[in-house]
C-alpha positions, -999 to 999 in steps of 0.1 A, spaced: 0 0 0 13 36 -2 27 59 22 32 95 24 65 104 5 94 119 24 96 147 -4 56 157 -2 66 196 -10 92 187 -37 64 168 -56 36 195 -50 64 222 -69 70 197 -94 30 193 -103 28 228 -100 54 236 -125 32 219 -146 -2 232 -135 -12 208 -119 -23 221 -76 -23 195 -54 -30 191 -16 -1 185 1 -14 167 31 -32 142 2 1 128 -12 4 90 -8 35 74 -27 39 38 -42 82 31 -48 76 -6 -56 81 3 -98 116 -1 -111 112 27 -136 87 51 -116 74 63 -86 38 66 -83 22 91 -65 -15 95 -59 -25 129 -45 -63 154 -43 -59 185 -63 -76 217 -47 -108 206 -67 -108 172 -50 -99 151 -81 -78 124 -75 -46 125 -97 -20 96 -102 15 110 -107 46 90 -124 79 101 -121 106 85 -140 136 74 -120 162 74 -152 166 94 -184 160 60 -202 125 56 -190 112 90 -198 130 88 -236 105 63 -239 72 84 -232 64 92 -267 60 58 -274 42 47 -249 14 82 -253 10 66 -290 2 32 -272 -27 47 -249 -38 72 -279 -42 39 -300 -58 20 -277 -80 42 -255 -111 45 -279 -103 6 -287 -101 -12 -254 -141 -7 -240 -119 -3 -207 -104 25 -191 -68 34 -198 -52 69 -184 -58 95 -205 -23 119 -201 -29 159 -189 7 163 -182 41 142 -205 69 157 -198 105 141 -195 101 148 -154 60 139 -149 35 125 -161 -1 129 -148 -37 114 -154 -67 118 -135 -73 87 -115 -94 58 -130 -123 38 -117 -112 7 -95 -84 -2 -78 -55 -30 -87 -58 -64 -83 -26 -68 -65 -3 -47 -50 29 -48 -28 32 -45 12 57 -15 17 79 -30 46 78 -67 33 72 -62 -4 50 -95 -3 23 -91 -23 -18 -81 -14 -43 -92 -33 -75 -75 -31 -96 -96 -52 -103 -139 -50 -75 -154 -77 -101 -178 -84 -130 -156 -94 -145 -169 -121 -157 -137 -129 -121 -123 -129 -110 -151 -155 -145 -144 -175 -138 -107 -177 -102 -112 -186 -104 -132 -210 -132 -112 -229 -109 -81 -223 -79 -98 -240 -101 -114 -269 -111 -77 -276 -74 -66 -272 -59 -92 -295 -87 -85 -322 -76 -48 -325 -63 -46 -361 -30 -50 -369 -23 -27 -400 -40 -3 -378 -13 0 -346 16 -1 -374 -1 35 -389 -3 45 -354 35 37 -347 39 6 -326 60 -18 -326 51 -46 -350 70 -83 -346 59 -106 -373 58 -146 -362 97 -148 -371 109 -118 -354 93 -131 -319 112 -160 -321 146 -142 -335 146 -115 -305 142 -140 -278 169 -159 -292 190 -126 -302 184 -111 -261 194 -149 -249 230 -146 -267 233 -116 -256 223 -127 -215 246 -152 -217 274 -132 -229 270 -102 -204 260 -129 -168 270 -164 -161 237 -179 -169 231 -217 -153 238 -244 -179 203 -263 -171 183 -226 -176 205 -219 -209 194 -253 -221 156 -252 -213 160 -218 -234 179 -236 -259 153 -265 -264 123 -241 -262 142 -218 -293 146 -249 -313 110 -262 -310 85 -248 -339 56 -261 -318 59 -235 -288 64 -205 -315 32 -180 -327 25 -182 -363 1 -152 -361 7 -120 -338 -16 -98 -321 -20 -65 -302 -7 -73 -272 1 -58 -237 31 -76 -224 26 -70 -184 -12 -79 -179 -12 -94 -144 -34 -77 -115 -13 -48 -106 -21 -32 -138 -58 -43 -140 -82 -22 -122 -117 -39 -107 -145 -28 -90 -156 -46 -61 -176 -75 -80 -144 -83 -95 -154 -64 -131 -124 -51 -147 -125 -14 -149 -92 -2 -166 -54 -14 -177 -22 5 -162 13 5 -177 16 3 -216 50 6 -217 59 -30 -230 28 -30 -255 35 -37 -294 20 -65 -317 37 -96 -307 33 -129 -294 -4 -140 -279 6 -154 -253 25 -124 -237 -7 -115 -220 -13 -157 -212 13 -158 -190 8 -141 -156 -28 -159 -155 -3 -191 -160 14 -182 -130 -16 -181 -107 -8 -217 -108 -47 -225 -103 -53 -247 -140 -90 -237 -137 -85 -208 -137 -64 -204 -171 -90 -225 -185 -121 -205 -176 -99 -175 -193 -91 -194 -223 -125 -205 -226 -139 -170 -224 -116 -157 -246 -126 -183 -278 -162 -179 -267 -153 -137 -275 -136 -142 -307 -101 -155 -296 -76 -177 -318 -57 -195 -294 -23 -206 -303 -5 -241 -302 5 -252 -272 -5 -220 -249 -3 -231 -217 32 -248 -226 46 -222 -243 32 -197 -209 53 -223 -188 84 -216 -206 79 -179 -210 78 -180 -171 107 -195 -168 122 -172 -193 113 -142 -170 149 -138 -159 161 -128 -189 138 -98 -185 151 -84 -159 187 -90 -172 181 -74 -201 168 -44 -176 199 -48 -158 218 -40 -188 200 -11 -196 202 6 -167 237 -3 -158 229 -3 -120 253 -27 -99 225 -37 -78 201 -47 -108 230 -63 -125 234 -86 -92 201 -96 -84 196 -106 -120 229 -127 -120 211 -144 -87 179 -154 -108 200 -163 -140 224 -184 -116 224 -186 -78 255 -204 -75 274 -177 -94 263 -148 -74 274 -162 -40 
């Protein structure tokens, strides 16, 4: 949950620099992102504002790209998705939308709360209708709008292009660097039609009201037309099988064309995570990113 942020009046002057007047006793921050802080706080009009600052240069390079995402996808979604009044390199800022996140992370623990039943089969109904109408969103259409557009072979030929380069920068464990090697060389796991796709949808980016409806989608930083089952995978890692296959289910009952070998290809994905955050690690060049990703890539080699 959030607390209130050590620098209250530094971020009241920053939103103010940009228009923006905010109650300084209503400032509540979130430091649980690895490329923002997120800060919810009551302007003098009593509307709820959320508040993203970027914590390196690289991250708010990216912002035009990701304000083309939620441009593109706002009107196409029939969800909410935050609608920018302030972009700038140092802010960005959106009034609040409806509901409130599926999951999010205890400040002194970091262990994660989850506000809503993991088995609610209204949850996987909703979620799967919501990526069905996601995944039908027209391809042709996002590359006019500027988004990033993998075709079937690229998907497979940048996972296998970031794995050389993982296991040149870390010491990756020979039994994970085989599983990646065996997944690469298998046509069965690999998409042969892409989609519109999200990247990150897991409950901390999907708002719901209290019946467990799903109101809105957060952070669309990692959106492009890719692989399906990108937005497969967290629902994977609930781990509960009925689950997955309630969402599946609801999502060829909406429209959806589900790939080969889904819930295999989710499995391997997960265990491909790593090389996400290695690749992070890279980017940012931070010693302390760089050595908790050498401990997920190989445990023995970071002791």
């Amino acid at each position: 949950m959030p607390s209130a942020p050590n620098d209250a009046p530094q971020i009241v002057e920053l939103a103010g620099h940009h228009g923006l007047k905010l109650k300084p006793d209503t400032l509540s921050v979130n430091e649980a992102g690895l490329d923002y802080r997120v800060v919810m706080a009551r302007d003098l009009e009593d509307t709820q504002w959320v508040l993203r600052i970027p914590r390196r240069e690289d991250v708010s390079a990216k912002l035009p790209d990701e304000k083309k995402i939620l441009d593109f996808v706002g009107p196409r979604l029939g969800v909410a998705v935050p609608r920018w009044h302030v972009a700038h390199r140092d802010l960005i800022a959106y009034p609040a939308l409806p509901g409130r996140p599926g999951l999010t992370l205890a400040p002194a623990s970091g262990e994660p709360v989850w506000h809503f039943d993991r088995e609610s089969p209204v949850y996987a109904r909703q979620f799967g209708q919501l990526l069905a109408r996601m995944h039908a969103i027209d391809v042709e259409d996002a590359r006019r709008a500027g988004l990033i557009v993998e075709t079937p072979d690229q998907v497979r030929a940048n996972w296998a292009s970031d794995i050389a380069r993982i296991n040149q920068a870390f010491d990756v464990a020979p039994a994970l660097l085989q599983r990646w090697e065996r997944w690469l060389g298998d046509d069965s796991y690999w998409p042969r039609f892409v989609v519109l796709t999200h990247g990150e949808m897991y409950p901390a980016h999907v708002l719901l009201a209290p019946d467990d409806t799903i109101t809105g989608v957060l952070d669309w930083t990692t959106a492009k037309v890719g692989d399906p089952a990108r937005d497969f995978v967290f629902q994977k890692m609930l781990g509960v099988d009925a689950v997955f296959e309630a969402t599946v289910d609801a999502y060829v009952k909406a429209g959806g064309q589900v790939p080969d070998r889904l819930g295999d290809h989710c499995v391997e994905l997960l265990a491909a995570s790593p090389a996400g955050y290695a690749l992070f690690a890279l980017t940012t060049g931070l010693p302390e990113h760089r050595a908790a990703a050498q401990a997920q890539l190989n445990p023995e080699a970071a002791m």
